[in-house]
N, CA, C and O atoms as CSV, one atom per row, in Angstrom:
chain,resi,resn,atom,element,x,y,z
A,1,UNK,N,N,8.090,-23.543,-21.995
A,1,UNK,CA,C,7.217,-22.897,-22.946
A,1,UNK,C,C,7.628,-21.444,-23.161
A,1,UNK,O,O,7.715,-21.047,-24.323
A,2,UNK,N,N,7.893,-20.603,-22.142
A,2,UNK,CA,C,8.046,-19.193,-22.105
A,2,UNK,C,C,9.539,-19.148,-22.632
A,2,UNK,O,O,9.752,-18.307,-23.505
A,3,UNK,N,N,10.482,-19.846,-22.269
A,3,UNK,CA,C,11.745,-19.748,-23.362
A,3,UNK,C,C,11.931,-20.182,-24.452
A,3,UNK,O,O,12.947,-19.768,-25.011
A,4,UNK,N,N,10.910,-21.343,-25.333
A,4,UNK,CA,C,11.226,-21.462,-26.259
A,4,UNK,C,C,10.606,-20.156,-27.463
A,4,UNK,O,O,11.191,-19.800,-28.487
A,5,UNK,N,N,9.169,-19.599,-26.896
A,5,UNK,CA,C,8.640,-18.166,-27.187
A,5,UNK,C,C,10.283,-16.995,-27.477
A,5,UNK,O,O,10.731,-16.409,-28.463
A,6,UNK,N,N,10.640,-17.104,-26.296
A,6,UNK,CA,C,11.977,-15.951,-26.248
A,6,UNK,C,C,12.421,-16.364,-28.037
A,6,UNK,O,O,12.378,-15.838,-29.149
A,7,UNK,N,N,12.944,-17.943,-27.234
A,7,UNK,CA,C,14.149,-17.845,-28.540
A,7,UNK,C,C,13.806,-18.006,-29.612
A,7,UNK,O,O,14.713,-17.805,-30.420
A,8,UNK,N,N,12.250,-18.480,-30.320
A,8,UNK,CA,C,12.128,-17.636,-31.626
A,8,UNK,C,C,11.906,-16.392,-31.525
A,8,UNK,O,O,12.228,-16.003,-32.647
A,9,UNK,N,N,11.530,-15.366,-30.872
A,9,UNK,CA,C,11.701,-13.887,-30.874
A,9,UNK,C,C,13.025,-13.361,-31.339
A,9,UNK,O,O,13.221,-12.607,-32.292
A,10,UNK,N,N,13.926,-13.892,-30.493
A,10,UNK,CA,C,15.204,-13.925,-30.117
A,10,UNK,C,C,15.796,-14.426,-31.784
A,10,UNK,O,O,16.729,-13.718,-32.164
A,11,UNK,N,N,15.578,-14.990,-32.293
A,11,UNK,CA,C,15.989,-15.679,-33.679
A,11,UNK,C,C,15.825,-14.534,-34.992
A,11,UNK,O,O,16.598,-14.023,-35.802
A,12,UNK,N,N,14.111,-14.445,-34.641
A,12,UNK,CA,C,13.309,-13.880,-35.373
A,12,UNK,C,C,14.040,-12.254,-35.854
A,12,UNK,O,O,14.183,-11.655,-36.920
A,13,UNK,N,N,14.401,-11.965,-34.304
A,13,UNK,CA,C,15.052,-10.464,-34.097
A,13,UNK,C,C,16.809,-10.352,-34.734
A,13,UNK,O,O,17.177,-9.373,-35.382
A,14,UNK,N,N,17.400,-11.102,-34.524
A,14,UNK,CA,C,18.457,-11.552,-34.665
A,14,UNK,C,C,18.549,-11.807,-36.656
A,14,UNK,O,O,19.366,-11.108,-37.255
A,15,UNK,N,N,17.874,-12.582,-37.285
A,15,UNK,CA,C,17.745,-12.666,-38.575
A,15,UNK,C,C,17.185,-11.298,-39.080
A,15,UNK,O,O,17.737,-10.765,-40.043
A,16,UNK,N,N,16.489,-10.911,-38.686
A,16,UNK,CA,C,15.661,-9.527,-39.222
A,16,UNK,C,C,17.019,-8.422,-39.492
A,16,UNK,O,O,17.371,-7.909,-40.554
A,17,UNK,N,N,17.617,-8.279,-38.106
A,17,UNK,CA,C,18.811,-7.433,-37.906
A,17,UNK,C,C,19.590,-7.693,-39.031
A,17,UNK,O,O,19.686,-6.769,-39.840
A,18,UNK,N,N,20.289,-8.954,-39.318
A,18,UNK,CA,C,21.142,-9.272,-40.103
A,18,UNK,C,C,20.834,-8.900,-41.425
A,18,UNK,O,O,21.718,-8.621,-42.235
A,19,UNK,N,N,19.877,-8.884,-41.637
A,19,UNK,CA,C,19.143,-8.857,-43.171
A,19,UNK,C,C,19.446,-7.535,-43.489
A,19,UNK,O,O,20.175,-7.170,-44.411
A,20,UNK,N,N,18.687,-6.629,-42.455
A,20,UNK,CA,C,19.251,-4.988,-42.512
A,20,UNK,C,C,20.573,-4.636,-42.637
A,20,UNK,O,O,20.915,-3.739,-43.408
A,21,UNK,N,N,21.411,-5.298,-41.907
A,21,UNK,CA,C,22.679,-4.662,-41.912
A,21,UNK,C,C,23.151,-5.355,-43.242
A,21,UNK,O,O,24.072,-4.771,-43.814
A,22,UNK,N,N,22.662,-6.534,-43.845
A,22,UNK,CA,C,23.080,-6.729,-45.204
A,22,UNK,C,C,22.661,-5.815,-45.867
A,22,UNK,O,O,23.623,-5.360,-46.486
A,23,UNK,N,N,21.484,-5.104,-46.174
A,23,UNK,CA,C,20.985,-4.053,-46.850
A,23,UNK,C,C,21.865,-2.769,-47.041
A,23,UNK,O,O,22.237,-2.136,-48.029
A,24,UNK,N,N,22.071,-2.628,-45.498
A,24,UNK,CA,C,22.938,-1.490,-45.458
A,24,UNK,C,C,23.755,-1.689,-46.357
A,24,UNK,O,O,23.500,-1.294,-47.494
A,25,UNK,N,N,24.879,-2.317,-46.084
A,25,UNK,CA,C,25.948,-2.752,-46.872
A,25,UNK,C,C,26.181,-2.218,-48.134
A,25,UNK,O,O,27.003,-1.401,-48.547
A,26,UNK,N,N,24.766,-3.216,-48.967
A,26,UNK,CA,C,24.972,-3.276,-50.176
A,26,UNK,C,C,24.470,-1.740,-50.586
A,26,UNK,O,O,25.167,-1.328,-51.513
A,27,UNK,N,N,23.348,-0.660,-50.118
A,27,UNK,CA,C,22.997,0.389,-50.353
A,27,UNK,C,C,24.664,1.422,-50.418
A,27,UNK,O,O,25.107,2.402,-51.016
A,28,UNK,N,N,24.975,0.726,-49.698
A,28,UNK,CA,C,26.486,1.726,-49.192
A,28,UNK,C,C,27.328,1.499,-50.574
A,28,UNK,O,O,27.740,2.470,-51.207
A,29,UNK,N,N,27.463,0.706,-50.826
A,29,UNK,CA,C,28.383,0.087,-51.877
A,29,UNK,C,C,28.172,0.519,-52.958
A,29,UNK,O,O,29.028,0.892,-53.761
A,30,UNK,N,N,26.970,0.517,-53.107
A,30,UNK,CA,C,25.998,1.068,-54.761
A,30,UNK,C,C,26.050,2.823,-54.399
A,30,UNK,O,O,26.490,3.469,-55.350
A,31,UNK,N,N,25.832,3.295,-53.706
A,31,UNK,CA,C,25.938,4.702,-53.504
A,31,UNK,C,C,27.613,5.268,-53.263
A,31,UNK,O,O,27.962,6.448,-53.269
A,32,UNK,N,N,28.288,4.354,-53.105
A,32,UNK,CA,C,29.705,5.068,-53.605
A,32,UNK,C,C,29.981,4.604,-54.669
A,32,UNK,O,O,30.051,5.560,-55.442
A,33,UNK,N,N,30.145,3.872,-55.087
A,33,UNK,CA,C,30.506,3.295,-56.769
A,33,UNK,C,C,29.624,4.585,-57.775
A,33,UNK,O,O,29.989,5.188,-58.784
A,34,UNK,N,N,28.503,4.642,-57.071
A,34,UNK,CA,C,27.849,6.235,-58.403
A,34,UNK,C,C,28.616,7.253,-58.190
A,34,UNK,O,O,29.194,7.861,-59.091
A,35,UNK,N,N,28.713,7.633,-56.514
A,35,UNK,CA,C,29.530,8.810,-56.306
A,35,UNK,C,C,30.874,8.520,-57.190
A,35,UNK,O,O,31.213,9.477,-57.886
A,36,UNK,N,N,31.698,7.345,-57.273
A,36,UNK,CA,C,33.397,7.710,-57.994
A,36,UNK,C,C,32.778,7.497,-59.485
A,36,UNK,O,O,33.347,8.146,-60.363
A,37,UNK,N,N,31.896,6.832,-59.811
A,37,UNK,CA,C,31.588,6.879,-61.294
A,37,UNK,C,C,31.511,8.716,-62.065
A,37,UNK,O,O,31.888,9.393,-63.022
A,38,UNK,N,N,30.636,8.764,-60.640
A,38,UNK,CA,C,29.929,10.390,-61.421
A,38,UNK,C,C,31.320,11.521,-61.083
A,38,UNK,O,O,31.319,12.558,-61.746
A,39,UNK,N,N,31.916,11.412,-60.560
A,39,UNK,CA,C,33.198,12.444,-60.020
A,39,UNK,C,C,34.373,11.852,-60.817
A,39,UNK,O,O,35.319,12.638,-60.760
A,40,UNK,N,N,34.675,10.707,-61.573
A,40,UNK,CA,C,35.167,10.631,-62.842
A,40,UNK,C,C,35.026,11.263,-64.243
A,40,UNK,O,O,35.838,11.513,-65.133
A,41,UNK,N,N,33.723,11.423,-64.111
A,41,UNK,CA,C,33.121,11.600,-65.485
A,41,UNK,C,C,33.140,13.200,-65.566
A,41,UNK,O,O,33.108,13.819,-66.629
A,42,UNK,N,N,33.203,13.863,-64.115
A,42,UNK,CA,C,33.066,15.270,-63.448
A,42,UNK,C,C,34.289,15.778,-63.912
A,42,UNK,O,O,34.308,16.746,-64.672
A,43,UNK,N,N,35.157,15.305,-63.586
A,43,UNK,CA,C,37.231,15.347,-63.643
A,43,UNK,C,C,37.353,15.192,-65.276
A,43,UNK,O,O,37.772,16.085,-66.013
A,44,UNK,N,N,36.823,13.643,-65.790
A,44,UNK,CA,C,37.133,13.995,-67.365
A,44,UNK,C,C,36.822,14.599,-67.659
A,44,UNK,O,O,37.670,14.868,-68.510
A,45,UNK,N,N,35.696,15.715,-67.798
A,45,UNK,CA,C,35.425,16.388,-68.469
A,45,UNK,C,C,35.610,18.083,-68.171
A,45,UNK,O,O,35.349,18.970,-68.985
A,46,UNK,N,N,36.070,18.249,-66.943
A,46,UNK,CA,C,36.787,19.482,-66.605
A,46,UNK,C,C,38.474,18.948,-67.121
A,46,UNK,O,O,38.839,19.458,-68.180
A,47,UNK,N,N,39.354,18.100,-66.529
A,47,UNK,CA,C,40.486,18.488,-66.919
A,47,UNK,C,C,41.206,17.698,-67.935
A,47,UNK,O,O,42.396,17.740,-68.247
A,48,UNK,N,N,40.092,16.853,-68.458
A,48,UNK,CA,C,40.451,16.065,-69.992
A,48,UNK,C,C,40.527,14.547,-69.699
A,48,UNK,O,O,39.694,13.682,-69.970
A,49,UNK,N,N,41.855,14.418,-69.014
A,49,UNK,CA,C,42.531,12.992,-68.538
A,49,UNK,C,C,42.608,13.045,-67.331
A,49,UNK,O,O,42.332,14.019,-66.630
A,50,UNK,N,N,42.984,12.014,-66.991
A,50,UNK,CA,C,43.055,11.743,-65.178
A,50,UNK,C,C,45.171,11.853,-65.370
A,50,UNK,O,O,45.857,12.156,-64.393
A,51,UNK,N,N,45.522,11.680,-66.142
A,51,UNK,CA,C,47.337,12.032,-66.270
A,51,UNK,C,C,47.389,13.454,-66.504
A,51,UNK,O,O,48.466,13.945,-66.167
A,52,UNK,N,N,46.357,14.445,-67.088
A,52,UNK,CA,C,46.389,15.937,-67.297
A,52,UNK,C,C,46.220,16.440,-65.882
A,52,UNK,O,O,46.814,17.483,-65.610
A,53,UNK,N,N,45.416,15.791,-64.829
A,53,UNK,CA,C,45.395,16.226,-63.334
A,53,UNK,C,C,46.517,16.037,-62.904
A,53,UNK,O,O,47.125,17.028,-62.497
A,54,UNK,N,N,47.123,14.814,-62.851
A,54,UNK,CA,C,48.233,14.174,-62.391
A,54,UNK,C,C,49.506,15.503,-62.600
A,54,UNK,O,O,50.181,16.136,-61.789
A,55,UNK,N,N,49.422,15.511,-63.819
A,55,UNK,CA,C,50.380,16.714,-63.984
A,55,UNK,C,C,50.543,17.727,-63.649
A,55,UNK,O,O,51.506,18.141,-63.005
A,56,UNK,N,N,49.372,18.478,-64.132
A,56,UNK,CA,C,48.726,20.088,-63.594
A,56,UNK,C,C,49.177,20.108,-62.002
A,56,UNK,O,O,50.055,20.916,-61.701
A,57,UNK,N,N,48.696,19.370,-61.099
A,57,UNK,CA,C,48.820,19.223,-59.394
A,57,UNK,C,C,50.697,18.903,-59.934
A,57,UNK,O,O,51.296,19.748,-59.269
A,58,UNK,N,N,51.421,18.377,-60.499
A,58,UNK,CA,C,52.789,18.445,-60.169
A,58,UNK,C,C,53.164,19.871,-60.271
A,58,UNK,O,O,53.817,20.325,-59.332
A,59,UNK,N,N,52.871,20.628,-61.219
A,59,UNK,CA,C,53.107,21.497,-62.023
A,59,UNK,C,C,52.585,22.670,-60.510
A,59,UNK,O,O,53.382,23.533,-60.142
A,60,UNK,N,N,51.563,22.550,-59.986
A,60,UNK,CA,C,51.265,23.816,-59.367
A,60,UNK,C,C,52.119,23.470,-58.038
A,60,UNK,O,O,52.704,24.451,-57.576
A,61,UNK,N,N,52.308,22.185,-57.299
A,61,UNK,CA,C,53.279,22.110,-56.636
A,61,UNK,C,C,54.448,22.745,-56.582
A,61,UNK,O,O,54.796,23.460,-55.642
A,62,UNK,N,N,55.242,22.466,-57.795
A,62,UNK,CA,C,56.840,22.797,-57.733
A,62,UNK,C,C,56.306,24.684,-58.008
A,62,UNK,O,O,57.355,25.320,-58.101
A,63,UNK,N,N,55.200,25.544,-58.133
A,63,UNK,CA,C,55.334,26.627,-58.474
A,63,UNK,C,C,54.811,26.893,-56.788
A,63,UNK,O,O,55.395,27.927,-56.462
A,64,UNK,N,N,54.290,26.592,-56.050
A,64,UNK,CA,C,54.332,26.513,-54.896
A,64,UNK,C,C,55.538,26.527,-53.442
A,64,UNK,O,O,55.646,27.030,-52.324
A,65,UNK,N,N,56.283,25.600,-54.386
A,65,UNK,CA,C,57.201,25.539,-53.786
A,65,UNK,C,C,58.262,26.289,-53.793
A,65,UNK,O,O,58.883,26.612,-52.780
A,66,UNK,N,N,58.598,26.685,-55.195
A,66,UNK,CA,C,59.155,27.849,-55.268
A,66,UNK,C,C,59.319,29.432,-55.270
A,66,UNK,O,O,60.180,30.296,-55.435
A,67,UNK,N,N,57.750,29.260,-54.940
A,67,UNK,CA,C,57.501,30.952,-54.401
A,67,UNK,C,C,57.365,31.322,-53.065
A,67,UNK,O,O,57.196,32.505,-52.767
């Protein structure tokens, strides 16, 4: 009697957990996908294109490098 008590506790606790850490998950997932959405939209519109960064960072490199 007293172990079959445990092991739905034991079940009960065990499913509950899982459920959360699915939650987590998906909260995690949805909160970085906004973060690169919104820091795209941040970048287009400071340096135009994502190939105008690409460049600019070559461009300050080799002036880096040569000073």
């Amino acid at each position: 009697m007293a172990i079959d008590v445990f092991q739905d506790i034991a079940v009960l606790f065990v499913g509950g957990l899982g459920i959360f850490m699915l939650g987590l998950e998906f909260m995690s997932d949805g909160i970085q996908n906004l973060a690169v959405q919104r820091m795209r939209s941040i970048l287009g519109r400071v340096a135009g294109t994502l190939e105008r960064i690409a460049l600019g960072n070559t461009h300050y490199r080799r002036a880096a490098i040569q000073a």
